[in-house]
N, C-alpha and C positions, 0 to 999 in steps of 0.2 A: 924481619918485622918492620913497619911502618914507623912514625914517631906521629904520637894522637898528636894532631894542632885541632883549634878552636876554629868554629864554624868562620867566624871573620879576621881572625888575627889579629884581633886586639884593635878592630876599627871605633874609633872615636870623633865626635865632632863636638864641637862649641858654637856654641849659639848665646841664648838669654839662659839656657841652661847646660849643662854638660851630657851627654849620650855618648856610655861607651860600653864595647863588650868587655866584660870580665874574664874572659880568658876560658880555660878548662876548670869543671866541675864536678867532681865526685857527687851524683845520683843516683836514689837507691830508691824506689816505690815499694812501699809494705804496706800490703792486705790483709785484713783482718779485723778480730773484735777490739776495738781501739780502747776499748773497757778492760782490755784483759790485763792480768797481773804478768803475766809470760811476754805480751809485746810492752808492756811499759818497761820491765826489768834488761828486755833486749833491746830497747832503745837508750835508755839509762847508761848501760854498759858501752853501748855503740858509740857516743855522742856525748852524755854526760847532761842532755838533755831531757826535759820531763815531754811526755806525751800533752801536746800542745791543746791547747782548748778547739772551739772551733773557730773555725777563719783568724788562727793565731800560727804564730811561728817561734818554736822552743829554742834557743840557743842553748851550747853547753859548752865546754872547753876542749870537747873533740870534734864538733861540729854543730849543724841545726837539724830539725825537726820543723816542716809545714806541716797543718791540715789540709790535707786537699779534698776528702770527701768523709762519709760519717765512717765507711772501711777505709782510707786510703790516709800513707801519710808519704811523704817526701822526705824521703833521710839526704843532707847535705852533707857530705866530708870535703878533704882533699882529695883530687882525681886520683894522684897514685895511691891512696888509701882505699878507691871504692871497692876492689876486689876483694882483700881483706874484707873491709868491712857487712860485704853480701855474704860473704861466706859464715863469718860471725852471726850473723843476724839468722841466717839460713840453718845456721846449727844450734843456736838458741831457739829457734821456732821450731827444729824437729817435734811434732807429734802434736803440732799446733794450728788450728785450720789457719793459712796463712800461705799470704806469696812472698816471694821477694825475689825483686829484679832490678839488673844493675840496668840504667837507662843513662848513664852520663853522656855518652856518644850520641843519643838524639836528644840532645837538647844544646841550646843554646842560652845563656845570661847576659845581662843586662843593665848599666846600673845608670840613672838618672841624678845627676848630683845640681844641685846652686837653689839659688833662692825660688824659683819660680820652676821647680821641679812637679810641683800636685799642677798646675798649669798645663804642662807640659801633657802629662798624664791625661787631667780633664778634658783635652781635645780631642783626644783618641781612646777611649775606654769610658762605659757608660758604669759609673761609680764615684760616689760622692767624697771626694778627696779633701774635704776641710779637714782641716785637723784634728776639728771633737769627734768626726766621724769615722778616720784614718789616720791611726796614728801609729807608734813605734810598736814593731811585733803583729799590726794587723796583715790581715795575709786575704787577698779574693783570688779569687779564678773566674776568669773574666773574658771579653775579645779587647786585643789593640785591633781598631779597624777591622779588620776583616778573618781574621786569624786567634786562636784561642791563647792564653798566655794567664801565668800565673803571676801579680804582683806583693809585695811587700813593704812597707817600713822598715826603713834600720835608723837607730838609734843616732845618727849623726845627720838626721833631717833627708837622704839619699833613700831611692826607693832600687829595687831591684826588680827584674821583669823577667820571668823563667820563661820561652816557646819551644816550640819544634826549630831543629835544626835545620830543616829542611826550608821552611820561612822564615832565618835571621837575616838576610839581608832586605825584607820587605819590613818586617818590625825594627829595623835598623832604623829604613832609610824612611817610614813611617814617623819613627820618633823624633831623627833627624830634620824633618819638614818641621815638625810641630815647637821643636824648640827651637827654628832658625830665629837670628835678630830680626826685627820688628814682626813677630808675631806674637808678643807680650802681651796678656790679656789681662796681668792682673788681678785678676778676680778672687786669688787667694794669696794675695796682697799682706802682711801682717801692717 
């Protein structure tokens, strides 16, 4: 058997902001009635997470919880945890109209860290990143440039950017252009 590494191995660069891949990520997509008492009680158990509102992202003490669509949510564990946790999920939801699929292996994360990080973002992603408008917990799906990607708020001012694996080193080196030095914009400045 192989040993899973991460689309770019942990590639990082510094600029006016920080850009780097976060490594491997336990992901789990589940479909269904996001109303239902059966996927909020198998997401609760799974994560310790409440079923997230919309364009929000749940944290819990096993993991997070994205909205991705009005059926769709994004379960986040630990990588070695995602198997487990499909299979949990997958047997709580027996007899429940509902998918669930492990997807950590096509995806790639992302995390954007320093002061002028919504900057960074505002260059490349058509989404209004001030702060009354994106803040800690909010969650879009969106394009970087030319490519679909799902971003986030975390709670220490740092955003997170979910794509396809197969384009991490264009959303890389996309976000890497946009936070090199002297391309400081400013513009969400505090």
């Amino acid at each position: 058997m192989s040993n899973a590494v991460s689309a770019l191995s942990g590639a990082k660069s510094q600029g006016f902001a920080t850009v780097e891949e976060t490594g491997l990520r336990g992901m789990i997509t589940l479909r269904g009635d996001l109303a239902s008492a059966e996927i909020a009680s198998a997401v609760k158990a799974a994560t310790g997470a409440d079923v997230p509102a919309q364009r929000k992202v749940s944290v819990g003490d096993k993991g997070a919880v994205a909205w991705m669509s009005p059926d769709e949510l994004l379960v986040i564990v630990a990588y070695d945890e995602a198997l487990s946790v499909t299979a949990q999920l997958t047997e709580a939801l027996a007899g429940v109209h509902s998918a669930v699929t492990n997807v950590s292996d096509a995806r790639a994360v992302f995390r954007i860290s320093g002061d002028a990080s919504r900057d960074v973002l505002a260059k490349v992603a058509p989404v209004d990143f001030a702060s009354d408008a994106f803040g800690v917990g909010d969650m879009r799906r969106t394009r970087i440039s030319q490519v679909a990607a799902a971003i986030w708020g975390n709670e220490d001012g740092s955003f997170e950017i979910i794509c396809f694996r197969s384009v991490a080193q264009y959303v890389f080196d996309v976000l890497r252009i946009s936070a090199a030095e002297g391309g400081e914009v400013g513009f969400y400045a505090d």
